[in-house]
N, C-alpha and C positions, 0 to 999 in steps of 0.2 A: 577470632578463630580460637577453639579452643584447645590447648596443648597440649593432648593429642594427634590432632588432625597437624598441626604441625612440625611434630615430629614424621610422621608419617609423608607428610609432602620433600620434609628435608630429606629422609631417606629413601623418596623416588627417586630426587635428583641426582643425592649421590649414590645409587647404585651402580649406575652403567662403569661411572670411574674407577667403583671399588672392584668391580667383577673386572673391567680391564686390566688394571693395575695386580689383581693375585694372579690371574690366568697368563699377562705377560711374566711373571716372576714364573711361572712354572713354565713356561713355552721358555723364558730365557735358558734357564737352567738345562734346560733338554739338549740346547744349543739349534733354539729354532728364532733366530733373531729377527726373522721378519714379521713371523708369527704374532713375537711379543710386541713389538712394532703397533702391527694392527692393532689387537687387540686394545692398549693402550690410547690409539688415537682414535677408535670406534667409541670408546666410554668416556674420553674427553670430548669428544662434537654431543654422543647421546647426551652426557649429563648438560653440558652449555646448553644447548635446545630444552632441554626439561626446565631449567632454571629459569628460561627467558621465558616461556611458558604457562609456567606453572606458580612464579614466585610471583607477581598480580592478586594471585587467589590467598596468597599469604600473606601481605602488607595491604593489600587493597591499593594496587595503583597500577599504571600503563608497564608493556615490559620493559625492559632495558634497550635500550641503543641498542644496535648491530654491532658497533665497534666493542661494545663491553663481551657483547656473548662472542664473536669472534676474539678476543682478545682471552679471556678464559677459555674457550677451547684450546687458542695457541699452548698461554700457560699451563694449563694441564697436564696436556698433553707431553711438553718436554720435562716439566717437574717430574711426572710417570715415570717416564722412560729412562730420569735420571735415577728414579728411587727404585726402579725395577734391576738396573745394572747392580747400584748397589747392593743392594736385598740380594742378587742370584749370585753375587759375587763370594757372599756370605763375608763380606765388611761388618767392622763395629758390632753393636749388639746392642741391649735396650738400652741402655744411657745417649750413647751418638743415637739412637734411634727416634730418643727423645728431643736430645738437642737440634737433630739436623730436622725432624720434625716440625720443632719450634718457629726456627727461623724460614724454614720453606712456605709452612702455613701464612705465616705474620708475611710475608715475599708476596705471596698471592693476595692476602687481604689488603695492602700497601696498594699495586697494581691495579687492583678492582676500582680503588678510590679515584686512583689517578686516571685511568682510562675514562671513569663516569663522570670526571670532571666534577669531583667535590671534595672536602678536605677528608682529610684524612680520619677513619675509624678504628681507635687503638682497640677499642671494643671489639669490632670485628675480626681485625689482626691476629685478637689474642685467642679468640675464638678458632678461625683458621687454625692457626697455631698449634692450639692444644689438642683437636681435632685433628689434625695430620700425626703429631705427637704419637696420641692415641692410637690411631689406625697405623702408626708403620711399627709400632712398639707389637701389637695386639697383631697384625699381620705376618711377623716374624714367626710367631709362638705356631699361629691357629694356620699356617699353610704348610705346616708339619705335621698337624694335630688333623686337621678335616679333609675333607675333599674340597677343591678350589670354591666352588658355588658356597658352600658353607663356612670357608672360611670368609670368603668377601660379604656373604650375608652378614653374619655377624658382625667382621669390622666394621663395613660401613653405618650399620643400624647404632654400633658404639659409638661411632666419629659423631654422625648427626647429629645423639642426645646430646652431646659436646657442645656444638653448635648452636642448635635450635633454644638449650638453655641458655644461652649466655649471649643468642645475638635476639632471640624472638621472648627475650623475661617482658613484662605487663610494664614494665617502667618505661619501655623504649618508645621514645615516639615516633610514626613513619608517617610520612606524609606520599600522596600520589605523585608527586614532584619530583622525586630523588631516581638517578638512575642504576639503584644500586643492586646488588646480585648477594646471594646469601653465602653463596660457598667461595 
């Protein structure tokens, strides 16, 4: 596949979560907490579903288990809601935003491994990683700076490039076998 098309696939997937994740930080802030809620766990089920979906057409191979894509929507979804508290709380600031980033991403790419029953992807991890990094650092700034849609557009299209290079570079090799999930 050529990479563009896979960036473009990683940034269908993770849209839903980005757009949930800005729109919860501004519903939180309003003091509409169920609101944020929703919002949040709408773009963790939509992105898990696009992923299990879509990510086939990206590796060439069958989708993921049920328990992987139910297991990242969980994840997600509470990750979200933890990083939407924080964000609306107006905690930390870009350094914590990186580090707690870091370790949230590399949490979810840890988890992906172990749900799909295969070892572990520090590759992946780190990708997560830098990619959550990115998007809560870059979401800080740009949900002051844009309107919510604009601002999740962009970060998630930043998170992805993050992503899509460092887990989908021409060196990696994927086989149809593997039950693994890209975000």
């Amino acid at each position: 596949m050529r990479p563009i098309s896979v960036i473009l696939y990683e940034s269908l997937q993770n849209l839903p979560l980005g757009v949930g994740f800005v729109f919860a930080v501004v519903e939180w802030r309003a003091g509409n907490q169920v609101a944020a809620m929703a919002w949040v766990v709408a773009g963790a089920l939509a992105s898990s579903l696009l992923i299990r979906f879509t990510e086939p057409r990206i590796i060439a191979s069958r989708p993921e288990p049920w328990r992987v894509t139910g297991a990242n929507a969980v994840a997600m979804a509470l990750l979200m809601i933890l990083l939407a508290i924080y964000m609306s709380a107006g905690w930390g600031g870009y350094t914590a935003d990186l580090i707690i980033g870091l370790v949230a991403g590399s949490a979810v790419g840890a988890l992906q491994s172990i749900v799909a029953r295969e070892s572990l992807r520090l590759g992946h991890c780190l990708a997560l990683g830098l990619a959550a990094s990115f998007g809560l650092a870059s979401a800080r700034f740009l949900i002051l700076a844009l309107p919510p849609l604009a601002a999740a557009a962009l970060t998630t299209c930043g998170a992805s490039l993050v992503v899509a290079l460092i887990d989908y570079r021409p060196d990696q090799s994927r086989t149809a076998t593997r039950g693994e999930v890209s975000n």
